[in-house]
C-alpha positions as CSV (number, residue, x, y, z in Angstrom):
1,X,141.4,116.4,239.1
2,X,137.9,118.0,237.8
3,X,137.1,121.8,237.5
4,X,133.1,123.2,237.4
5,X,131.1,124.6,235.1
6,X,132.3,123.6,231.9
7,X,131.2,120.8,230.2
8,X,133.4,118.3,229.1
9,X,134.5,118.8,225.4
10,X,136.6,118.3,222.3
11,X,139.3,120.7,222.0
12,X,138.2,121.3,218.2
13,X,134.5,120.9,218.8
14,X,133.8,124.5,219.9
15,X,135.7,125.2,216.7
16,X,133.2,123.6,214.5
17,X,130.6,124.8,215.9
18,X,131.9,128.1,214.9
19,X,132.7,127.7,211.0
20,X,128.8,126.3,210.6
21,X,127.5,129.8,211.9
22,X,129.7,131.7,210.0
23,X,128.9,130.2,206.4
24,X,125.4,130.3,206.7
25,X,125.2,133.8,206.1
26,X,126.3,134.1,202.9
27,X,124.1,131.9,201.5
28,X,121.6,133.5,202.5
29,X,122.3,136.5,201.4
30,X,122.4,134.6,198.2
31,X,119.4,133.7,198.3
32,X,117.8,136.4,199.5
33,X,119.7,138.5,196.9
34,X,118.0,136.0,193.7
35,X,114.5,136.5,195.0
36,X,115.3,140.8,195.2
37,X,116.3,140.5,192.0
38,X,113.6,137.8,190.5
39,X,110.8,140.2,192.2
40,X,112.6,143.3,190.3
41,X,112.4,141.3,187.1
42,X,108.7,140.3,188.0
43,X,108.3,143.9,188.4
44,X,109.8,144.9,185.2
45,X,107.7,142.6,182.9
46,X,104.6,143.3,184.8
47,X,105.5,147.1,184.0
48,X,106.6,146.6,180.2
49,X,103.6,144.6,179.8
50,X,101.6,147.5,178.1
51,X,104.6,149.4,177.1
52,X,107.4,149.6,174.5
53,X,110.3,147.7,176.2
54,X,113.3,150.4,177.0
55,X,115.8,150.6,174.5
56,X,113.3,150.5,171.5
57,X,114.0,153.8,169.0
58,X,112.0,154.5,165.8
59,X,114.9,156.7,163.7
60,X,116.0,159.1,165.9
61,X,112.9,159.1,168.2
62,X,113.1,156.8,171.7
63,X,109.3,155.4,172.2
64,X,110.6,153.0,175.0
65,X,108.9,152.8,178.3
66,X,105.7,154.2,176.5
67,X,102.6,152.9,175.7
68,X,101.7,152.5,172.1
69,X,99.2,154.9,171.8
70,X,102.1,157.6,173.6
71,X,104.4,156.5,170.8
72,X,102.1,157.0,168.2
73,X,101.5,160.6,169.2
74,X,105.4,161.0,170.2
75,X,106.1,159.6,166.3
76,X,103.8,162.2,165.2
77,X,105.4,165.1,166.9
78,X,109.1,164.6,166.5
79,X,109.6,161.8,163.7
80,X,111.6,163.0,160.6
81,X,110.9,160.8,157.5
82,X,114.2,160.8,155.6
83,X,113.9,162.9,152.0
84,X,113.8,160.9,148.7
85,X,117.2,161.0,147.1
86,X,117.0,161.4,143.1
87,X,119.9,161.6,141.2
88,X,119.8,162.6,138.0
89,X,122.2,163.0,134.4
90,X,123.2,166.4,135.5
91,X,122.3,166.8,139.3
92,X,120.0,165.7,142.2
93,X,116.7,166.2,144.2
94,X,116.0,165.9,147.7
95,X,112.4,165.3,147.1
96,X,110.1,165.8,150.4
97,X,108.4,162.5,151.4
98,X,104.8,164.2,150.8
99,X,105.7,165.5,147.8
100,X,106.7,161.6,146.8
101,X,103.2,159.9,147.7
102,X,104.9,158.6,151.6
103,X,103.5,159.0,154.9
104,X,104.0,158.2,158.2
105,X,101.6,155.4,159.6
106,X,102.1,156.4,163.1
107,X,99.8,153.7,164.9
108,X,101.3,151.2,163.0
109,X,105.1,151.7,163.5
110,X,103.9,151.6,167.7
111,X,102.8,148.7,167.6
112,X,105.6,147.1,165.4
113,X,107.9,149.1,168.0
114,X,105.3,147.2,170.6
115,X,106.2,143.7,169.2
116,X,109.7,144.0,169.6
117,X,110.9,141.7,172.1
118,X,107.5,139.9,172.6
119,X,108.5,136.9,170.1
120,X,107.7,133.3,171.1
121,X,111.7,133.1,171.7
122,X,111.9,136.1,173.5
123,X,113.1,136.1,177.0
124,X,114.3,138.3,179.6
125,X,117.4,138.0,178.5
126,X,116.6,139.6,175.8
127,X,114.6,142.1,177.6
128,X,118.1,143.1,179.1
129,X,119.8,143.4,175.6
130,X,117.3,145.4,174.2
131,X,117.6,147.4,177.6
132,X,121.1,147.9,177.9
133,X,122.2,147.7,174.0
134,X,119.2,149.0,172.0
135,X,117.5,148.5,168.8
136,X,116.0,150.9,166.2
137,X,112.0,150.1,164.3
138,X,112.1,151.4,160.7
139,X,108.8,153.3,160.7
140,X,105.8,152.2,158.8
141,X,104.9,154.0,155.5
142,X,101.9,154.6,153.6
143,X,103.3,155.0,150.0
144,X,101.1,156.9,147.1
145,X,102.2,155.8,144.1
146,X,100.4,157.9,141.6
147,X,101.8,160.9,143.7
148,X,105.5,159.9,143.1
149,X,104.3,159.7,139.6
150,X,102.9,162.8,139.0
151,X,106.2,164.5,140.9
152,X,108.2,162.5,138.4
153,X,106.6,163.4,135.3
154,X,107.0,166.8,136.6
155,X,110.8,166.7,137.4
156,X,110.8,165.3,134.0
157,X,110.1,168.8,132.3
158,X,113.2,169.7,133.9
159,X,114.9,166.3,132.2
160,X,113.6,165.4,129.2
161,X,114.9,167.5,126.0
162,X,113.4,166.8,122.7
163,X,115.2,165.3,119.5
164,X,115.7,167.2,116.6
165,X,115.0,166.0,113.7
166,X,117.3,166.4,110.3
167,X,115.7,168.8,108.2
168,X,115.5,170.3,104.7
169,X,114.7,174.0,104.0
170,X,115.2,176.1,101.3
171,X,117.2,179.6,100.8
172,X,116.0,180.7,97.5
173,X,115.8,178.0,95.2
174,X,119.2,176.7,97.2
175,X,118.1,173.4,99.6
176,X,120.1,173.4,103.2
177,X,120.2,170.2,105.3
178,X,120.9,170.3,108.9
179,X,121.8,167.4,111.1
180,X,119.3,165.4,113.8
181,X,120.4,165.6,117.3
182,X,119.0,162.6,119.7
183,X,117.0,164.0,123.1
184,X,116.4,161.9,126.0
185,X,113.6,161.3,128.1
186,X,113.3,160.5,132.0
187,X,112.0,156.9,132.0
188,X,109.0,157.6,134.8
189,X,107.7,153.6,135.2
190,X,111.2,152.5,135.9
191,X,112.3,155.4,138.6
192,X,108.7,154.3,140.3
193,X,110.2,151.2,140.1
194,X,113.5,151.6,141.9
195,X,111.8,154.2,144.1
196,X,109.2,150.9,145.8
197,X,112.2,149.1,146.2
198,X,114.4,151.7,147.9
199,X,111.4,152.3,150.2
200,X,112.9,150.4,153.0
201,X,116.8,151.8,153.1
202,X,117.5,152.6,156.6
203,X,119.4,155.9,155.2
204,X,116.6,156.8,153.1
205,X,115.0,156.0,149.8
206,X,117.7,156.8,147.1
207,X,116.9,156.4,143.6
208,X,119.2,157.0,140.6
209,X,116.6,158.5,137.6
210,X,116.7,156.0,134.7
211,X,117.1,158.5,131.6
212,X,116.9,157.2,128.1
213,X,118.1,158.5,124.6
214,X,115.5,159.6,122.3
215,X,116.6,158.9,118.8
216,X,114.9,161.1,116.1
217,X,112.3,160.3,113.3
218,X,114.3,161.6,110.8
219,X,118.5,160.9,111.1
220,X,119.2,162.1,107.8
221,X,118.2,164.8,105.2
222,X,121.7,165.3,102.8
223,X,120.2,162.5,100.6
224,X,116.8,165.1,99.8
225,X,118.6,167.8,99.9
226,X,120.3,166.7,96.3
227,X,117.7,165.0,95.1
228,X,115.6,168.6,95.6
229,X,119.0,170.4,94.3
230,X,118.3,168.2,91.3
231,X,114.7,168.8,90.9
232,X,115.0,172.4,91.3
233,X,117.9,172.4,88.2
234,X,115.2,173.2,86.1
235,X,111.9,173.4,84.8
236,X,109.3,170.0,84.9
237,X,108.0,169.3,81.7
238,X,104.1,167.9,81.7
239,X,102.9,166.3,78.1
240,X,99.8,165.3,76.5
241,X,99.7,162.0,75.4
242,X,98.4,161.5,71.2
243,X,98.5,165.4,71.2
244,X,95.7,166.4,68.6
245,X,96.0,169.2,66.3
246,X,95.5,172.6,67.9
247,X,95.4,170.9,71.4
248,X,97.2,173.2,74.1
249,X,100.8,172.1,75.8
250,X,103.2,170.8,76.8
251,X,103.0,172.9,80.3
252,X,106.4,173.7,82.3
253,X,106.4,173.9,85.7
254,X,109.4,176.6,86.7
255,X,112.2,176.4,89.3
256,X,110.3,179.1,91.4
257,X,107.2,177.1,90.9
258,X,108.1,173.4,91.9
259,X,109.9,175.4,94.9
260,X,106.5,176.8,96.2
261,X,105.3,173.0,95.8
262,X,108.4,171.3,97.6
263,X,107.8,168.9,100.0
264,X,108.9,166.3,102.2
265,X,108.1,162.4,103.4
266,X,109.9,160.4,105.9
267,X,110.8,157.1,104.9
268,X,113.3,154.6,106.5
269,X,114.4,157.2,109.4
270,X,115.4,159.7,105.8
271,X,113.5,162.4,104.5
272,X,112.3,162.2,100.7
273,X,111.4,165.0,98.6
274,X,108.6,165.3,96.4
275,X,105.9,167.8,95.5
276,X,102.4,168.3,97.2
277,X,99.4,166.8,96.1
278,X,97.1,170.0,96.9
279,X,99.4,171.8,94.9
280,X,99.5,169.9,91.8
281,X,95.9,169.1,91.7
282,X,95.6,173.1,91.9
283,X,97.2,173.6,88.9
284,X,96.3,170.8,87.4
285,X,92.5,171.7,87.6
286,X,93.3,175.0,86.5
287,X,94.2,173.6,83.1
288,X,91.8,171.1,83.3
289,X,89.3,173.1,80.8
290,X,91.6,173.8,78.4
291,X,91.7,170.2,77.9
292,X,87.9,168.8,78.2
293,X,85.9,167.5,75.1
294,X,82.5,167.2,75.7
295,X,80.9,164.2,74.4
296,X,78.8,164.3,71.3
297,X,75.5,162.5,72.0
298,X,73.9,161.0,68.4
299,X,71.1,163.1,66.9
300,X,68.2,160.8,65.6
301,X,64.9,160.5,63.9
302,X,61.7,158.4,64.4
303,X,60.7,156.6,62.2
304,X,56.7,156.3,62.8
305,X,56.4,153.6,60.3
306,X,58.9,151.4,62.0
307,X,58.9,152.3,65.3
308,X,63.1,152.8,64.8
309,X,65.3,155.6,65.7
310,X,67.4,156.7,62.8
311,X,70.5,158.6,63.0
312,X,70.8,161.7,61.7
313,X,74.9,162.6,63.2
314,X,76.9,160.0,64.8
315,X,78.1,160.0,68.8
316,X,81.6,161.0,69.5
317,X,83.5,160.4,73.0
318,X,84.5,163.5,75.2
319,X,87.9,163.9,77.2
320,X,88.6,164.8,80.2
321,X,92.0,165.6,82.2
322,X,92.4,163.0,84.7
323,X,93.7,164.8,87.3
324,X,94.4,162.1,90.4
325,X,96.3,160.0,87.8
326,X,98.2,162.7,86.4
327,X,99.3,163.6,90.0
328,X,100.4,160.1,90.5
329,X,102.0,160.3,86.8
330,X,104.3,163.1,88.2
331,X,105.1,162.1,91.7
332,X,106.3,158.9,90.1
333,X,108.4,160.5,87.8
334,X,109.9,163.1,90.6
335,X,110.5,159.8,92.7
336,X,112.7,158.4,89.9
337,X,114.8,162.0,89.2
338,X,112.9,162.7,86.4
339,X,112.2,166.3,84.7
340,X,109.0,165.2,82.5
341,X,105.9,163.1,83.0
342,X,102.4,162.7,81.1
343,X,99.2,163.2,81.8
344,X,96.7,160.7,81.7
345,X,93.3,161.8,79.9
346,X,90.0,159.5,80.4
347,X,87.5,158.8,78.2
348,X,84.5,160.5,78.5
349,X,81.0,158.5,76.8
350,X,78.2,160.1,75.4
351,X,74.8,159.6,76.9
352,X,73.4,158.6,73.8
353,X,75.6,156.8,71.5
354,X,74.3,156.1,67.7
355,X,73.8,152.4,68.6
356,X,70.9,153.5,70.7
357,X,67.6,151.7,70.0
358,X,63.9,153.1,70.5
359,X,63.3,150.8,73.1
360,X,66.7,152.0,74.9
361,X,65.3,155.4,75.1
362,X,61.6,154.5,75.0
363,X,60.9,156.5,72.5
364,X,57.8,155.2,71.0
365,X,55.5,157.5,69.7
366,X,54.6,161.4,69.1
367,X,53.3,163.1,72.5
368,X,53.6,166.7,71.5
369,X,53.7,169.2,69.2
370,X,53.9,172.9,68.8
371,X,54.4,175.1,65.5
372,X,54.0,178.9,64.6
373,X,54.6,180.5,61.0
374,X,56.9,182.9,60.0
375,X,55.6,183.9,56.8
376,X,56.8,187.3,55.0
377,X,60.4,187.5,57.6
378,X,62.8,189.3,55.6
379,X,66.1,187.2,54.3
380,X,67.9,187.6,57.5
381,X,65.3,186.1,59.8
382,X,63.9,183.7,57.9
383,X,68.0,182.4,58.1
384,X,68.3,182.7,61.4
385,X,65.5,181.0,62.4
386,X,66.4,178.1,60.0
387,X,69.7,177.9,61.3
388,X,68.6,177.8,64.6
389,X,66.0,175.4,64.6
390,X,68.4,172.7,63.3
391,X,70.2,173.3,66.7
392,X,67.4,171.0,68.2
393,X,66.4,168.3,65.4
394,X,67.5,165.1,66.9
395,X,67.7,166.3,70.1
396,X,67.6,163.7,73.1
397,X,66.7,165.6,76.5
398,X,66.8,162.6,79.7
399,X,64.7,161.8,82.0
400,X,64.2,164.6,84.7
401,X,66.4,166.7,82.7
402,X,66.2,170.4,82.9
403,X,66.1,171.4,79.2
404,X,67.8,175.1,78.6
405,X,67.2,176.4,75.3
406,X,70.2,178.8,75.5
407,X,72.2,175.8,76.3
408,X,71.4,173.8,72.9
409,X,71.0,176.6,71.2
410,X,75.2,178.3,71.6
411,X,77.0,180.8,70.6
412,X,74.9,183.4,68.2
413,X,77.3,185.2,66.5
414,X,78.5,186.1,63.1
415,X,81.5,183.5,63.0
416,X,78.2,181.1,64.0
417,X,76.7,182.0,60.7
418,X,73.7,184.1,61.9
419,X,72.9,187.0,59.8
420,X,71.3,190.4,60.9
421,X,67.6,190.9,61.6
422,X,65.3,193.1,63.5
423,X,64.9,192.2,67.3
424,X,62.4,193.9,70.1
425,X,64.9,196.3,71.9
426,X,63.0,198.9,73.9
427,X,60.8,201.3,72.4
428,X,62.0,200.7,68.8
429,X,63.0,197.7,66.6
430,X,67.0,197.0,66.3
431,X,69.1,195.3,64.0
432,X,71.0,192.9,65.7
433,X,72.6,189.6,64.7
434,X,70.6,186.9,65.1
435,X,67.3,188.1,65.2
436,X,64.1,185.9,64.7
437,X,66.0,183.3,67.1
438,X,62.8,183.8,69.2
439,X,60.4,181.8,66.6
440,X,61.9,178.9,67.5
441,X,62.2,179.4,71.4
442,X,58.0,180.3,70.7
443,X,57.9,177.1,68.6
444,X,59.6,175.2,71.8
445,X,57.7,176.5,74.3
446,X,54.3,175.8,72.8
447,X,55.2,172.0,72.3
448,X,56.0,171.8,75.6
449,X,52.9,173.4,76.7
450,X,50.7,171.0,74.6
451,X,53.0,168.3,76.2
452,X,52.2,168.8,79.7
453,X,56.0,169.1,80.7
454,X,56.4,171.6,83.6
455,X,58.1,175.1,82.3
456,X,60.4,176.7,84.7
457,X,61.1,179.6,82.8
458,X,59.6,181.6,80.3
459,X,59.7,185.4,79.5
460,X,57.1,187.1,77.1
461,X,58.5,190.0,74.3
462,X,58.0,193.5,75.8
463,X,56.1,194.3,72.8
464,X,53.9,192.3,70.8
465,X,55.5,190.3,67.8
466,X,53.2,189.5,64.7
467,X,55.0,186.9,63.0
468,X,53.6,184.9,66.4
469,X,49.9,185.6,66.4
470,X,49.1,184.1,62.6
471,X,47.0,181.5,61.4
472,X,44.7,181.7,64.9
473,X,47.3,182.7,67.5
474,X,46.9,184.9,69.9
475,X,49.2,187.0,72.2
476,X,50.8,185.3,75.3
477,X,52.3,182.3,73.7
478,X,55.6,183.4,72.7
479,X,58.8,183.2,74.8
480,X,61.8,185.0,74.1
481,X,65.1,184.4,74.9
482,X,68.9,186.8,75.2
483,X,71.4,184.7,76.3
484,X,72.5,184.7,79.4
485,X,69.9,186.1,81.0
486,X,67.0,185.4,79.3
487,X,66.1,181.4,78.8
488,X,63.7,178.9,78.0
489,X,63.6,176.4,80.4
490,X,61.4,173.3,80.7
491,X,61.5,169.6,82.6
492,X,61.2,165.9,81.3
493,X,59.3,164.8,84.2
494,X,58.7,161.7,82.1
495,X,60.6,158.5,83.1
496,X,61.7,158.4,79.3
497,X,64.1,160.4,77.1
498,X,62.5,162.6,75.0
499,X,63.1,163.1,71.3
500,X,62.6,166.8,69.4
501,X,62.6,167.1,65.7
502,X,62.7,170.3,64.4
503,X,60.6,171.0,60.6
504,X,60.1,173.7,58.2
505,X,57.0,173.3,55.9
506,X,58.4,175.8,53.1
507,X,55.1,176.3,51.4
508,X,53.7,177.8,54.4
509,X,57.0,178.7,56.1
510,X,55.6,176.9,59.3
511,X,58.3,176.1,62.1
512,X,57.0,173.0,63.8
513,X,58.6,171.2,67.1
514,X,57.5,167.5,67.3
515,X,58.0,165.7,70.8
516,X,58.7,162.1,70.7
517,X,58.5,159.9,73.8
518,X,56.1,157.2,75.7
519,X,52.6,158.5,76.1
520,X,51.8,158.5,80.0
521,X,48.0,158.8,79.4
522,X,48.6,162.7,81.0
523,X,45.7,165.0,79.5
524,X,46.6,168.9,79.0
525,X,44.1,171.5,79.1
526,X,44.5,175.0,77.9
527,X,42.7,177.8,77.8
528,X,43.3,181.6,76.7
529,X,44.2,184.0,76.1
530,X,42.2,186.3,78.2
531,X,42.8,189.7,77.1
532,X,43.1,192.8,80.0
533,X,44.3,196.1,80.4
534,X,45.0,197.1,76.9
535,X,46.5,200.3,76.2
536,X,46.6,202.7,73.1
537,X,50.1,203.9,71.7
538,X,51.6,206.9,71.6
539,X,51.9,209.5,68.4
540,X,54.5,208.1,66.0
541,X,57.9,208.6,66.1
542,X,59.6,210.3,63.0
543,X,63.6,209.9,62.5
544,X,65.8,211.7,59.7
545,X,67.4,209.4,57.1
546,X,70.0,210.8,55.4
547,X,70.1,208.0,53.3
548,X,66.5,208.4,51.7
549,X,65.3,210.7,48.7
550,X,64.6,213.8,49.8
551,X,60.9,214.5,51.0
552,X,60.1,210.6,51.4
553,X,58.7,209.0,54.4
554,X,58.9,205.3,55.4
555,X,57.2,203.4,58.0
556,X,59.7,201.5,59.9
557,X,57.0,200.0,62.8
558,X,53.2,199.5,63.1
559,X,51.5,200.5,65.8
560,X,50.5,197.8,68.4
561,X,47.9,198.7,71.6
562,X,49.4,197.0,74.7
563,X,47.8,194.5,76.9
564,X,47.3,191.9,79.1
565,X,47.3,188.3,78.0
566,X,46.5,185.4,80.3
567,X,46.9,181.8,79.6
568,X,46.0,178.8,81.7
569,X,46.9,175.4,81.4
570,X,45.8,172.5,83.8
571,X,47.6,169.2,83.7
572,X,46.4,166.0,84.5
573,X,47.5,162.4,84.9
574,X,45.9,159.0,83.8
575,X,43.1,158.8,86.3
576,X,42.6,162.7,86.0
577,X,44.5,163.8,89.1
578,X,46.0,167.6,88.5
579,X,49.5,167.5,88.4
580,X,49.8,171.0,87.7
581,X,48.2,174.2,87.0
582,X,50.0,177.4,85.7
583,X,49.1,180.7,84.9
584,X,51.4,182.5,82.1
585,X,50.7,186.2,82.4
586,X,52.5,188.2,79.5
587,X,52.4,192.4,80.4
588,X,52.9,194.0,76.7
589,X,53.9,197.5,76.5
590,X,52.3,199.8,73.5
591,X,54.0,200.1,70.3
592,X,53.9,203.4,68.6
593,X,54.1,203.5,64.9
594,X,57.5,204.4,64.0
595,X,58.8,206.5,60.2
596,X,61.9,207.6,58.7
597,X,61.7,210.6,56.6
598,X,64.4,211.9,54.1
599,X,66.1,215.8,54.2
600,X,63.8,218.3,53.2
601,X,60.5,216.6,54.1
C-alpha cells in the first residue's frame, strides 16, 4: 500500500545529505580565515615597507613603527650614549662620550635599525619574531681619536708621577746620598688602543689604563758619595813638570775649594764625581801668567857685503800653561782616586829663530835711516840713551806689525840700569831716572819718517829740546815718550820684516837708526818745518840753593821762545800714487830762563 507526497527514499539517504551541509562550513571558515589573515600580513608589509619593523630598539630607545628619518630625530632626543669606563692604578673615570672623541651618527644607526629584518633570508616569520620577541641596534658612532688623546694625556697629569733620581749633595764638606725611587707613567697609545676596541661593548666602552713604571736615570749614588768623601780628605796637589829654578808651585787646591768645584756625571745608571771644567780652567787661567815665558826672537845684523843676516843673541822658546790639557791631566787623576796631578806646559816658538836667513825675512837691503846727535849730554844721559838704544839693535818688527817703542823699550828703572838725568816736566827741567830715553824715540821716529812707514802715534816735548835741533835740525822732529801713556807707534806696511840696527858714532856722539828691509820703489817727500805763532818767555825764574856759596848764581835753563812747527810728509808708491800724506803739528810752550842763587845773594 502507497502513501503521497513523499518521494520514495533510502532510510539513510536523507541522512547523508545532512552530514555534507554540515562540514562544509568549517572549511570555509578556514578558508576564509587564511585569506583575513594573508590580507592583514599584506597589509603589514605594505605598512613596514618605509618603516622600522616593530620590535626594533636602539639601547633603550624603541624606533619601531617609524620611519627612518623619525628615528633619527627620536635617536637625537632621547638616546643616552653609555660613558667611557677608565679604570686606573688607584681609581676610575666615567669619562663623557664627548669628552672621549664619540658621537652619535643619528641617520646612520636609522637606517641600520631600517635594515633589520629586510635581509635576503628574511621572511615574515621573522617579521613576527622581531614583532613579538624584539631585538636591540647598537648605535652608530663617530669616534675622534685625537680627542680621546688629548683627554688621556690630560688624565695622565693626574697619573703619571715622576722618578727620582739618586742623588749626591753635600752638608759642609760631608757628601749625603739619597736613594732613586721609580715613577710611572700612563701609557696613552695603548689605552687609545683598548679604548677602539672596546668601542662596540654593548655595556659600554670599558678600558683598564695601561700604566708603566718609570725607572730612573740615575739608580745609585753611595758609590760617589765615597769616592767624593775621598776626594774631599784633603787637599789636591797640582805640579810643574822639570820645575826650573825660581819657578812658582806646586799649587793646592783645599777641601773647601774642590767642594765649590764638585760635580757629578752619570754613567752606567750611577753617578760619578768629578770636578768642573769651568772651574778648573778658572783657576787654572788665573795662574796661567805666573807661568808664561815669552819667546826670545834672535837679534841680527846685515851684513851689506854679503847680503847675510848675522846673529847678534840667539832665539830661545817661550812657555806657556797649557790649560785644556792640564784640566784633562786632573780629571784623569780624580777619576783614578788620586790627590795630585801635573800640568802639562807647551812649547812656545819664537818668531824669528837664529837659523833665520835674509831671504826668510827678506831682508835685503837699507831703506831708511834716521839719526840725531847728542853731543855735550851730561854722564847720566849720554848712559841712558846708550843703554836704550841697544834695546832695538837687531830688532825684527813683521809684516803689518804695529811697532810700540815703549813695548821694546821695558821697564826704565834703576834695578834696569838707567841712571838719573834731566827730563822736560812742566815749566822746569827734573831729574828723573832715565832721562835722554827720548833721543832715541827722536832717532826712531825720523827713520821711520824717511822710511815712509805710516806713524800712528807721535807726541812732540812741551818745550823745545836742543840736543834735537843740531847739525841742521829743526823743531818738530822729535817724539817723546813716558810710558804708559806716552808712545811711539809706527806700522810695517811692507810685506817684509823689517830689521833696525841701532849705532853710536862716538866721535860725533851721533845716535843713528838704520832700517833694513826690501825696497818697494815708495818715494818720501818731506818738507818743513814751517815755523808759526812763536811766543817770547817769561822773566826768569830764580830759586834758593842752600847748597851753593853764598852770593853765587847759576843758570839752571836757557830760555827758549815757543812756537809752532809744521812738518809735512807725502808718500808715494812705485808709479807715484800717494799713499799718504800727514801733517805733524808740534805746539811748543816758552821756556823761561831758569837760576839758582846761594844764601845771601
Amino acid at each position: 500500500m502507497t502513501t503521497s507526497g513523499s518521494p520514495l527514499r533510502r532510510p539513510d539517504e536523507g541522512r547523508e545529505a545532512t552530514g555534507a551541509l554540515e562540514w562544509l562550513p568549517p572549511l570555509l571558515i578556514a578558508v576564509l580565515a587564511f585569506l583575513g589573515a594573508f590580507g592583514l600580513l599584506l597589509a603589514y608589509e605594505a605598512w613596514c615597507a618605509d618603516r622600522i619593523y616593530p620590535g626594533v630598539w636602539v639601547g633603550e630607545v624603541p624606533v619601531g613603527g617609524l620611519r627612518p628619518e623619525e628615528a633619527a630625530r627620536r635617536l637625537q632626543e632621547r638616546l643616552m650614549l653609555p660613558t667611557v669606563h677608565l679604570v686606573g692604578p688607584e681609581r676610575a673615570w666615567d669619562a663623557p662620550p664627548a669628552d672621549i672623541g664619540l658621537r652619535l651618527l643619528a641617520d646612520a644607526t636609522a637606517r641600520a635599525a631600517f635594515q633589520v629584518g629586510r635581509g635576503p633570508e628574511d621572511g615574515p616569520l621573522t617579521h613576527l619574531l622581531l614583532l613579538f620577541g624584539g631585538y636591540s641596534v647598537a648605535p652608530v658612532l663617530s669616534y675622534d681619536e685625537s680627542a680621546a688623546r688629548l683627554y688621556l694625556q690630560a688624565l695622565a697629569k693626574g697619573i703619571d708621577v715622576p722618578p727620582v733620581d739618586a742623588t749626591l749633595t753635600l752638608q759642609g764638606l760631608t757628601p749625603v746620598s739619597t736613594p732613586a725611587r721609580p715613577g710611572r707613567a700612563l701609557d696613552v697609545e695603548a689605552a687609545l688602543v683598548a679604548l677602539r676596541q672596546s668601542l662596540g661593548n654593548p655595556g659600554g666602552p670599558r678600558v683598564t689604563l695601561v700604566v708603566r713604571e718609570v725607572p730612573p736615570q740615575v739608580t745609585d749614588a753611595e758609590g760617589a758619595r765615597s769616592r767624593a768623601e775621598a776626594l774631599l780628605s784633603g787637599p789636591f796637589i797640582l805640579l810643574l813638570p822639570n820645575p826650573r829654578q825660581g819657578d812658582p808651585g806646586p799649587w793646592a787646591l783645599t777641601p773647601d775649594q774642590l767642594a765649590g768645584m764638585l760635580t757629578t756625571t752619570v754613567q752606567g745608571g750611577g753617578l760619578a764625581v768629578t770636578l768642573d771644567r769651568a772651574a778648573l780652567r778658572a783657576f787654572l787661567e788665573g795662574i796661567a801668567p805666573s807661568l808664561a815665558m815669552e819667546p826670545v826672537d834672535a837679534r841680527f845684523h846685515f851684513d851689506e857685503r854679503t847680503g847675510r843676516l848675522v846673529p847678534i843673541s840667539p832665539s830661545s822658546p817661550g812657555r806657556a800653561l797649557d790649560v785644556e790639557a792640564s784640566v784633562e791631566n786632573i780629571l784623569a787623576a780624580v777619576a783614578a782616586g788620586q790627590h795630585t796631578a801635573p800640568l802639562s806646559l807647551s812649547v812656545v816658538p819664537p818668531r824669528y829663530p837664529d837659523t833665520a836667513t835674509a831671504e826668510d825675512l827678506g831682508i835685503r837691503e837699507l831703506v831708511a835711516e834716521g839719526d840725531s846727535y847728542f853731543i855735550g849730554s851730561p854722564a847720566g844721559r849720554d848712559h841712558n840713551i846708550r843703554l836704550a838704544a841697544k834695546k832695538f839693535d837687531g830688532l825684527v818688527v813683521a809684516p803689518g806689525e804695529t811697532f810700540s817703542f815703549n813695548r821694546y823699550l821695558g821697564e826704565v828703572s834703576a834695578e834696569a840700569g838707567y841712571d838719573e838725568a834731566y827730563v822736560t816736566m812742566g815749566e822746569l827741567l827734573a831729574i828723573e831716572v832715565g832721562g835722554g830715553i827720548c833721543q832715541v824715540s827722536t832717532t826712531a821716529f825720523r827713520a821711520a819718517l824717511r822710511g815712509g812707514y805710516p806713524i800712528v802715534e807721535r807726541w812732540a816735548h812741551y818745550h823745545r829740546v836742543g840736543y834735537y835741533e843740531l847739525r841742521g835740525y829743526g823743531p818738530g822732529l822729535d817724539a817723546t815718550v813716558y810710558a804708559p801713556l806716552v808712545d811711539f807707534k809706527f806700522v810695517n806696511d811692507r810685506p817684509t820684516a823689517l830689521l833696525i840696527e841701532t849705532e853710536v858714532e862716538e866721535a860725533s856722539h851721533r845716535l843713528i837708526f838704520r832700517f833694513y828691509s826690501t825696497d818697494d820703489g815708495r818715494r818720501v817727500e818731506i818738507k818743513g818745518p814751517v815755523i808759526t805763532d812763536e811766543t817770547e818767555p817769561g822773566p826768569p825764574i830764580y830759586r834758593l840753593d842752600e847748597k851753593l856759596p853764598p852770593g853765587t848764581v847759576r843758570e839752571w835753563q836757557t830760555a827758549q821762545k815757543g812756537l809752532t812747527a809744521t812738518v809735512e810728509r807725502w808718500v808715494y808708491d812705485r808709479a807715484g800714487n800717494l799713499l799718504y800724506h800727514n801733517r805733524f803739528v808740534s805746539k811748543y810752550a816758552p821756556r823761561r830762563a831758569a837760576y839758582r842763587y846761594g844764601p845771601g845773594y
